[in-house]
C-alpha positions as CSV (number, residue, x, y, z in Angstrom):
1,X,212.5,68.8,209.8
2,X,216.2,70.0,208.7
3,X,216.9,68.9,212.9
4,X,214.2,70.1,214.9
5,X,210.8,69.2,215.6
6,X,208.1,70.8,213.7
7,X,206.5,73.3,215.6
8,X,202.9,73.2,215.3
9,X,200.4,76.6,214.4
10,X,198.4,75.8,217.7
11,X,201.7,76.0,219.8
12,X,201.7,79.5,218.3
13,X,198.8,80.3,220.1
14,X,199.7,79.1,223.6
15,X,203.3,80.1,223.3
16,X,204.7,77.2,223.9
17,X,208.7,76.6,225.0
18,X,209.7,75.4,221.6
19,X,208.5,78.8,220.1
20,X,210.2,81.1,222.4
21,X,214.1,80.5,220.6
22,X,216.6,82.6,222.6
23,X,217.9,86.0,220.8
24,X,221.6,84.1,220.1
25,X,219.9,81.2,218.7
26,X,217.7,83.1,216.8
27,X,221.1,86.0,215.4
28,X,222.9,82.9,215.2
29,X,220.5,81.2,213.0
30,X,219.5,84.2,210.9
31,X,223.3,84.6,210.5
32,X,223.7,81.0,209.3
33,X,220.6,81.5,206.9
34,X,221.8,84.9,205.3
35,X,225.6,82.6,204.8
36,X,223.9,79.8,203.3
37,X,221.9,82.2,201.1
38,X,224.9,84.6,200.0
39,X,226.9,81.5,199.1
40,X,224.4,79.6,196.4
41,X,223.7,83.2,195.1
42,X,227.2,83.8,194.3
43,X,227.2,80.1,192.7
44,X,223.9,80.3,191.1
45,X,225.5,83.4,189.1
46,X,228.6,81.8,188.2
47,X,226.8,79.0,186.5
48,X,224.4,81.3,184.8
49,X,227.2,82.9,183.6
50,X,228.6,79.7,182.0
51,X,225.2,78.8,180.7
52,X,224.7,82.0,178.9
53,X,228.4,81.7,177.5
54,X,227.6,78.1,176.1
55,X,224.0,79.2,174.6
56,X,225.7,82.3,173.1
57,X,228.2,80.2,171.4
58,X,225.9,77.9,170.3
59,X,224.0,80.5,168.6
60,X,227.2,82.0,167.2
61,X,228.3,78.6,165.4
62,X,224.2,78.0,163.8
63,X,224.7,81.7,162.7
64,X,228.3,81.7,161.1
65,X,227.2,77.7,159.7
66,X,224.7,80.0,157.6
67,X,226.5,82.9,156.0
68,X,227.6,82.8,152.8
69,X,231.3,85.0,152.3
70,X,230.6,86.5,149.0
71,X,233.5,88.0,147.4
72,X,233.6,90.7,145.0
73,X,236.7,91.5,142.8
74,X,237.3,95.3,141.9
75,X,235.8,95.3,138.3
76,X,233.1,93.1,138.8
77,X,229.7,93.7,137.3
78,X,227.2,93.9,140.2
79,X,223.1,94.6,140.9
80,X,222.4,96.9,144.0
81,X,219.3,96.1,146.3
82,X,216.6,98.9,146.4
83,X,216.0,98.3,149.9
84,X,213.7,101.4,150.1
85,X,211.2,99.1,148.1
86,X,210.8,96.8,150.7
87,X,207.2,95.4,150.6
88,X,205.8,98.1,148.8
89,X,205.5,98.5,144.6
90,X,204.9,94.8,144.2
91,X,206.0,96.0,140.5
92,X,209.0,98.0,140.4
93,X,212.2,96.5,139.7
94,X,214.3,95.5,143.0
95,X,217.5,95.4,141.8
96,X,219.1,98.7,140.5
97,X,222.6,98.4,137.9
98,X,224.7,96.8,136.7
99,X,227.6,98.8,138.6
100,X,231.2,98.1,138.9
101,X,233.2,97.4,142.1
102,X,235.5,100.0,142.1
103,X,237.1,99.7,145.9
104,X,236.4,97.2,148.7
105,X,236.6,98.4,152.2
106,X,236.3,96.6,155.7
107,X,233.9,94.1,156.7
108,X,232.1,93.4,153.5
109,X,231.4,97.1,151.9
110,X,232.0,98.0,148.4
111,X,232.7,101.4,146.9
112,X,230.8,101.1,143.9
113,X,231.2,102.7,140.2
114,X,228.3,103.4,137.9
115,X,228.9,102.2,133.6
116,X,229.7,105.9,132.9
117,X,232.4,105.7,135.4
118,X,231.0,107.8,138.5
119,X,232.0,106.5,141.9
120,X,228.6,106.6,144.5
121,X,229.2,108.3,147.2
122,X,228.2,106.1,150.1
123,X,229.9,102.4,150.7
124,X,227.6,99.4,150.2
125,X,227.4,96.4,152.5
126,X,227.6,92.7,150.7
127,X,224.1,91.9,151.4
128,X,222.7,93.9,149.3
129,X,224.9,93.8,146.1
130,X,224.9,90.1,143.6
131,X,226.8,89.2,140.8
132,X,225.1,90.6,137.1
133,X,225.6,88.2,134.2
134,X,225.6,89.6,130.9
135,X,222.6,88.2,128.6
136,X,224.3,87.1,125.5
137,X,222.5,88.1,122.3
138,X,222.1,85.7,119.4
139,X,222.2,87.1,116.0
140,X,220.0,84.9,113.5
């Protein structure tokens, strides 16, 4: 096998010729081994690397193919999540407002103003705001 003859477990025993390798042949083998070794670990990394890149862009695009870029316009009448109601009080309302936009900052967040015209402190994130339609009322 791979240029030599296979050496047998009972020529183990009886220390045979073919077991007994010299100390160079054995260094110089060892040293070929460790090479061979070292080189398809280095190229075993680069294309994990490049497989890793491809499956992370991959899951970019199926990501980005799902958003939704909702825009708000300052003045818009909005509803805020209540995220702190997440799976509990089945029966509360889950949407809080309407508010206004009143400022839109980087990477989706909104400054938002209540009807009486006081600006919340904290930004909110896109996700969690949605356009409010006015019911219109019909007089009989």
């Amino acid at each position: 096998m791979y240029g030599r003859e296979a050496i047998l477990p009972i020529e183990f025993a009886n220390r045979t010729p073919q077991v007994e390798l010299s100390e160079s042949d054995f260094q110089q083998d060892l040293f070929n081994r460790i090479h061979t070794l070292t080189g398809k670990v280095i190229g075993d990394r680069l294309a994990t690397q490049d497989v890793i890149h491809q499956s992370q862009q991959k899951q970019k695009q199926r990501h980005d193919k799902n958003l939704c870029d909702v825009q708000f316009k300052i003045g818009d009448l909005v509803l805020l999540f209540r995220s702190q109601l997440r799976g509990k009080q089945k029966l509360q309302e889950r949407w809080k407002g309407p508010y206004y936009v009143h400022e839109s900052l980087d990477n989706g967040a909104f400054k938002l103003r209540t009807m009486d015209g006081k600006v919340l402190k904290d930004p909110v994130n896109s996700d969690r705001l949605k356009s409010y339609c006015q019911r219109r009322t019909v007089t009989p």
